[in-house]
BALO-755100 format. One line per field, with one value per residue: residue in three letters; x, z, y of N, C-alpha, C in turn. Coordinates in pm, whole numbers, plus 50000, padded with zeros to 5 digits. Layout:
REM BALO-755100
resn = [ALA	...]
n_east = [X	...]
n_up = [Z	...]
n_north = [Y	...]
ca_east = [X	...]
ca_up = [Z	...]
ca_north = [Y	...]
c_east = [X	...]
c_up = [Z	...]
c_north = [Y	...]
This chain:
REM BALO-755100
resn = [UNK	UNK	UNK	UNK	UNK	UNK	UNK	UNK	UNK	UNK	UNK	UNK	UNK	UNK	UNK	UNK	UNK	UNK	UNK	UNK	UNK	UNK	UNK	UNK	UNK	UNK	UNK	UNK	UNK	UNK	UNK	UNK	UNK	UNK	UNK	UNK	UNK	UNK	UNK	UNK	UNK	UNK	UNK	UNK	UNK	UNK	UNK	UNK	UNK	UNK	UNK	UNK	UNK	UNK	UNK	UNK	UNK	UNK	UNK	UNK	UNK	UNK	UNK	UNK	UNK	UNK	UNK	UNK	UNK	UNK	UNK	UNK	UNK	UNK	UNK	UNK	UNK	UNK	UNK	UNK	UNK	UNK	UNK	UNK	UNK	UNK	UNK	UNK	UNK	UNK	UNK	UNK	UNK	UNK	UNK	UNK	UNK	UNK	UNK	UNK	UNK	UNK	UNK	UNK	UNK	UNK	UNK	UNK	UNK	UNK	UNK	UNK	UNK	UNK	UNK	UNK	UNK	UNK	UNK	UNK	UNK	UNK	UNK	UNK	UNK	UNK	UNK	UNK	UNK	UNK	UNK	UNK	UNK	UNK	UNK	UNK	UNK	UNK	UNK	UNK	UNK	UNK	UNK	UNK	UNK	UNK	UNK	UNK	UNK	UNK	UNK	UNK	UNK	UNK	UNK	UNK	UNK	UNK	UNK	UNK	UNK	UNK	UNK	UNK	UNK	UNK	UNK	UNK	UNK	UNK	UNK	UNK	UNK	UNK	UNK	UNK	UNK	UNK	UNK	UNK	UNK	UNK	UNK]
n_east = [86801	86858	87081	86996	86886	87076	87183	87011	87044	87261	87277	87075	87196	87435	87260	87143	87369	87443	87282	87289	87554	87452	87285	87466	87653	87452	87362	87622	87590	87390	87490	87719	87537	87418	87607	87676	87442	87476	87681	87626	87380	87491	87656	87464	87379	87577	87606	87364	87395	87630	87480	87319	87479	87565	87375	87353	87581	87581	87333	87418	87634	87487	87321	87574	87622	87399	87481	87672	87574	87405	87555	87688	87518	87439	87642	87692	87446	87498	87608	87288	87016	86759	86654	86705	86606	86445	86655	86558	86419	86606	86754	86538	86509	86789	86769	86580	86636	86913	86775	86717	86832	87113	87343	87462	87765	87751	87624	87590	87885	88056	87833	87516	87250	87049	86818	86942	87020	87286	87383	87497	87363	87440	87462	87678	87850	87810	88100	88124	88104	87862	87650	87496	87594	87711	88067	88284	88608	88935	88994	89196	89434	89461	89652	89513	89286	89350	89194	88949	89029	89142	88883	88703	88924	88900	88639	88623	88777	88713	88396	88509	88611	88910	89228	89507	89731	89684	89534	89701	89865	89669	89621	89871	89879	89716	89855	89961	90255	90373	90283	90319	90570	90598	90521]
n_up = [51872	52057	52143	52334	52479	52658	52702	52956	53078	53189	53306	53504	53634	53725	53889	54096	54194	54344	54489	54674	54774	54931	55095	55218	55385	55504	55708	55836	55921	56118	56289	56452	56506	56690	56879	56964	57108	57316	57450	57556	57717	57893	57991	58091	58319	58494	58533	58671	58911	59040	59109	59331	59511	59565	59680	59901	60019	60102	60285	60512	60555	60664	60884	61061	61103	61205	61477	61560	61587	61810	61977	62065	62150	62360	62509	62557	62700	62927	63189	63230	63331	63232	62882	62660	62409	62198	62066	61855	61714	61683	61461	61259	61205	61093	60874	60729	60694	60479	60280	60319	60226	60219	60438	60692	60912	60934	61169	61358	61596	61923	62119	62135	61903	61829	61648	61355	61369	61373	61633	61931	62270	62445	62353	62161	61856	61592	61488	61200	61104	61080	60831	60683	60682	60425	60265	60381	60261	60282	60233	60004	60017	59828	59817	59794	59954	60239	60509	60500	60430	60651	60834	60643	60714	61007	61007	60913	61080	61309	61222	61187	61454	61454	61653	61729	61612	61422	61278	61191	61013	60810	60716	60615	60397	60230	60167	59878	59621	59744	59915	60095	60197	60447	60621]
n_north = [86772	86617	86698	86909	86770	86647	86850	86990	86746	86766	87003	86970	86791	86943	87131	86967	86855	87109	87139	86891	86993	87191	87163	86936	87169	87260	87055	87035	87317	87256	87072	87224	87433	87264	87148	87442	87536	87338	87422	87656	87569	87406	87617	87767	87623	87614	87885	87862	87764	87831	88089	87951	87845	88127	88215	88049	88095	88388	88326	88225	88385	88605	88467	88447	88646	88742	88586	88676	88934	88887	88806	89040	89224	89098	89093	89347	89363	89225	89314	89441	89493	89492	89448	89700	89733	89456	89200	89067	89308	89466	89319	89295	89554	89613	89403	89508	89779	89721	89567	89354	89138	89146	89205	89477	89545	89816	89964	90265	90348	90336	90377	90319	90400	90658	90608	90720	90961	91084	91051	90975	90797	90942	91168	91252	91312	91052	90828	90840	90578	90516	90375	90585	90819	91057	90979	91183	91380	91464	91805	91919	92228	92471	92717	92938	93034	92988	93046	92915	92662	92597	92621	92407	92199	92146	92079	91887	91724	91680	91575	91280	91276	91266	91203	91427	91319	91183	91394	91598	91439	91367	91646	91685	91487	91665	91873	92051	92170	92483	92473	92235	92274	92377	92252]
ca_east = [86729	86937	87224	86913	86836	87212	87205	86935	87075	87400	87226	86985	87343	87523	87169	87141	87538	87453	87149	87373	87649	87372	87227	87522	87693	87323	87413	87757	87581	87340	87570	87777	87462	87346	87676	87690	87308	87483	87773	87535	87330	87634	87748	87338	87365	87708	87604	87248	87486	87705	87382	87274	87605	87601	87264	87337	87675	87481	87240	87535	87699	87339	87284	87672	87617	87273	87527	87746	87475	87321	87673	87769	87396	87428	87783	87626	87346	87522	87549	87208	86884	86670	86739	86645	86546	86509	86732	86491	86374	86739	86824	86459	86576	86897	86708	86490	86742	86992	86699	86628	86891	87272	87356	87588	87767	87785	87580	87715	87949	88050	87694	87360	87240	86918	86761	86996	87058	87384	87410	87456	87239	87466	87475	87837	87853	87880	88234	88150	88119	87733	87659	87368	87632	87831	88224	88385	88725	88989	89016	89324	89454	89477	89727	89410	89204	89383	89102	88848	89074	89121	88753	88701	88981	88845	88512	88659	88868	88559	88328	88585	88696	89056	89332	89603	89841	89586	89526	89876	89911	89571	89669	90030	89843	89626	89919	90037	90327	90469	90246	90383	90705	90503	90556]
ca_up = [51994	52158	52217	52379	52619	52661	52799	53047	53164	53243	53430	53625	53712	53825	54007	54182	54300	54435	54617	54781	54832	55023	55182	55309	55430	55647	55819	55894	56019	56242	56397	56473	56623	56809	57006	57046	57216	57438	57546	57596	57865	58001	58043	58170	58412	58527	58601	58795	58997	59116	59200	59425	59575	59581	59736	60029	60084	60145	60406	60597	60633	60733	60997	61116	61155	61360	61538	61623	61611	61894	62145	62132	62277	62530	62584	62636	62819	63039	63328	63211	63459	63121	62720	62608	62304	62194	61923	61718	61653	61584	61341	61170	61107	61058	60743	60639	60597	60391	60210	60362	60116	60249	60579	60697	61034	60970	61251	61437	61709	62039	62247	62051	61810	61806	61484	61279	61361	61410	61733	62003	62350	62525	62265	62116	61742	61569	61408	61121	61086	61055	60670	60648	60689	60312	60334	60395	60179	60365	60140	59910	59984	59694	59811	59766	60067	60399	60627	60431	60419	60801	60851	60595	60803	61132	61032	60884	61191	61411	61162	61225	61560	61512	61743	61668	61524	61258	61196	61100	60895	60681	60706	60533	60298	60173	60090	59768	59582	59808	60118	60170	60258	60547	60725]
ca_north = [86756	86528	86789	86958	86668	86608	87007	86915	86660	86843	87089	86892	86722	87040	87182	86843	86853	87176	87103	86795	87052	87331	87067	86915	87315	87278	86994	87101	87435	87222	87018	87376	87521	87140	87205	87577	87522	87243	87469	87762	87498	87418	87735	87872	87514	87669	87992	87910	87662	87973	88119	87886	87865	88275	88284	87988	88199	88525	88306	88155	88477	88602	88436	88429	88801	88762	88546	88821	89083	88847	88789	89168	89249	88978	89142	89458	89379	89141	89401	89520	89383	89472	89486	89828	89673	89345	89133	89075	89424	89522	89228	89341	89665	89567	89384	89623	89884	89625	89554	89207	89051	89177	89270	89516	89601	89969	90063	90375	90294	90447	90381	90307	90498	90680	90624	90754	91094	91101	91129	90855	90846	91047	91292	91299	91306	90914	90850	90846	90452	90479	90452	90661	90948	91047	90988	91320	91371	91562	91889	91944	92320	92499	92781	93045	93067	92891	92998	92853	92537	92527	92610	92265	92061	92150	92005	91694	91656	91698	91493	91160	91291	91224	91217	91499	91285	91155	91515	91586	91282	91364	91791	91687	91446	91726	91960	92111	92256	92537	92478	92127	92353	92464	92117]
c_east = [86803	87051	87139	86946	86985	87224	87151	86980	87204	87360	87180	87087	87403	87357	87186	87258	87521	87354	87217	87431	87572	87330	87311	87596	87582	87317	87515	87659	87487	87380	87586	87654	87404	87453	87714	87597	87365	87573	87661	87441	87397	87663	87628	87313	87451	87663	87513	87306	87571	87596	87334	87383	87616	87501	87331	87473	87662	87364	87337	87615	87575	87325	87432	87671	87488	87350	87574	87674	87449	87435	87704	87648	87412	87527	87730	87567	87389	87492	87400	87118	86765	86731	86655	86594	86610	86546	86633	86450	86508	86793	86681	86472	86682	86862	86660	86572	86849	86904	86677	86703	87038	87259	87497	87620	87816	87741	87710	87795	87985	87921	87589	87304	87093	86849	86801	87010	87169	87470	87389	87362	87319	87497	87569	87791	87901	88025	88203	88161	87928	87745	87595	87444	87733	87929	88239	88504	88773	88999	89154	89290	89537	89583	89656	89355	89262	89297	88969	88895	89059	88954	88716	88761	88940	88697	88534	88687	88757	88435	88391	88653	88852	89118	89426	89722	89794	89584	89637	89917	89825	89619	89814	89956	89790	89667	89957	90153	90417	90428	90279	90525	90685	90535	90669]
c_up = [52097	52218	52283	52575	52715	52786	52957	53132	53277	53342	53521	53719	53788	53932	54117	54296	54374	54528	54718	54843	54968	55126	55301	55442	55535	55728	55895	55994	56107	56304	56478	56581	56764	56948	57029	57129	57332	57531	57594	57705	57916	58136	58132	58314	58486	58625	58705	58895	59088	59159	59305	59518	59653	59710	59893	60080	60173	60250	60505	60610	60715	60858	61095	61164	61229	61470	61645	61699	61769	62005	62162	62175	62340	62552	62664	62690	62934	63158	63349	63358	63327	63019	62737	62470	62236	62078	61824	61642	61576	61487	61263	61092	61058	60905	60657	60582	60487	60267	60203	60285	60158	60363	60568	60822	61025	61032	61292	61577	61850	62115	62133	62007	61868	61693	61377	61289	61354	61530	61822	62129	62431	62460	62168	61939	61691	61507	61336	61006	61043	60895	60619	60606	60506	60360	60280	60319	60265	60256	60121	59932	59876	59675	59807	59921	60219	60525	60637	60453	60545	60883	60844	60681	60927	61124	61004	61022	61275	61359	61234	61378	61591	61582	61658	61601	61392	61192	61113	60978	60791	60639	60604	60413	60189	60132	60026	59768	59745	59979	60170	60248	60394	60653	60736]
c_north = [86673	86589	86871	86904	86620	86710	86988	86907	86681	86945	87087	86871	86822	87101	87037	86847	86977	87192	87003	86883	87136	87238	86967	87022	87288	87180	87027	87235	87398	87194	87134	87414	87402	87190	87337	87576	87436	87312	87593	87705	87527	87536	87804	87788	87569	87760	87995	87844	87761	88064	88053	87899	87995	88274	88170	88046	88312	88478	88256	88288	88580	88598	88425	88598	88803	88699	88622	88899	89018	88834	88973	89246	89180	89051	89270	89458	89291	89221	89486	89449	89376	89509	89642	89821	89536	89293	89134	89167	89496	89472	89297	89445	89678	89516	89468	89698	89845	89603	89415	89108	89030	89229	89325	89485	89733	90038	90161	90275	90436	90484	90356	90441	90539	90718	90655	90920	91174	91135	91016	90903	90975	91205	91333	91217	91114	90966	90890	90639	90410	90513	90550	90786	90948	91076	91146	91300	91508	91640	91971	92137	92353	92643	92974	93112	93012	92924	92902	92734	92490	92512	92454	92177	92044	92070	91855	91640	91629	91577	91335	91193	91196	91325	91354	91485	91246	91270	91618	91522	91365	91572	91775	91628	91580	91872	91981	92158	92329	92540	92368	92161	92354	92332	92044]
């Protein structure tokens, strides 16, 4: 019986050492997680910090563009005697359409727009600078159809109303193989 109690005792001894051992492994793996949780603040303190930053960036360029928005109506209306509409209604929609968060300046250009139609007051097609409109891609001839193609480049050219040297430039860009010969 005593080589019994002997056994026991030996075992108690090795369970014991490994309850210390498990027990110590779980400190070690608290520590481990105490500072992964502190860099993970850190790093969530970090990031709302570059938000704040982001967001008072995005109000300071904001209002540096109502700035603008607001001298190149005074520019224009300088020779006016009345606005034809006033700043504030154009920075509002100016918002609205941005979605009250980002501003652009992609109105149309070349005279005031009317609502987006594409079409300024005096009637002549926008550039192409208003966003509302999708970008055009000059079209790659393919050596198949060339009236079809000039049909296509004639509307591009017309769409962006370029000059005839632009249209050269983007007409060479948009040649292939044996029709780049051609120029």
């Amino acid at each position: 019986m005593a080589g019994e109690k002997g056994g026991w005792k030996e075992a108690g001894g090795a369970q014991l050492k490994r309850v210390e051992s498990v027990e110590s492994a779980l400190g070690v793996l608290y520590y481990r997680l105490e500072i992964q949780g502190n860099q993970i603040q850190h790093q969530a303190d970090s990031i709302a910090s570059i938000e704040l930053k982001m967001d008072q960036n995005q109000l300071k360029m904001d209002q540096k563009l109502e700035e603008v928005l607001r001298a190149v109506i005074k520019g224009k209306n300088s020779g006016e005697e009345e606005e034809s509409e006033p700043v504030s209604s154009i920075l509002e929609t100016l918002k609205e359409s941005t979605g009250g968060s980002r501003s652009s300046a992609g109105g149309g250009s070349g005279g005031s727009s009317d609502g987006g139609s594409g079409r300024t007051n005096n009637g002549e097609p926008t550039r192409g600078t208003n966003w509302r409109f999708p970008k055009l891609d000059m079209p790659l001839f393919d050596e198949e159809n060339p009236d079809g193609w000039i049909l296509l480049a004639e509307c591009y050219f017309n769409f962006y109303r370029l000059s005839d040297v632009y249209k050269m430039e983007a007409a060479v860009v948009a040649l292939e193989g044996d029709a780049l010969l051609w120029y």
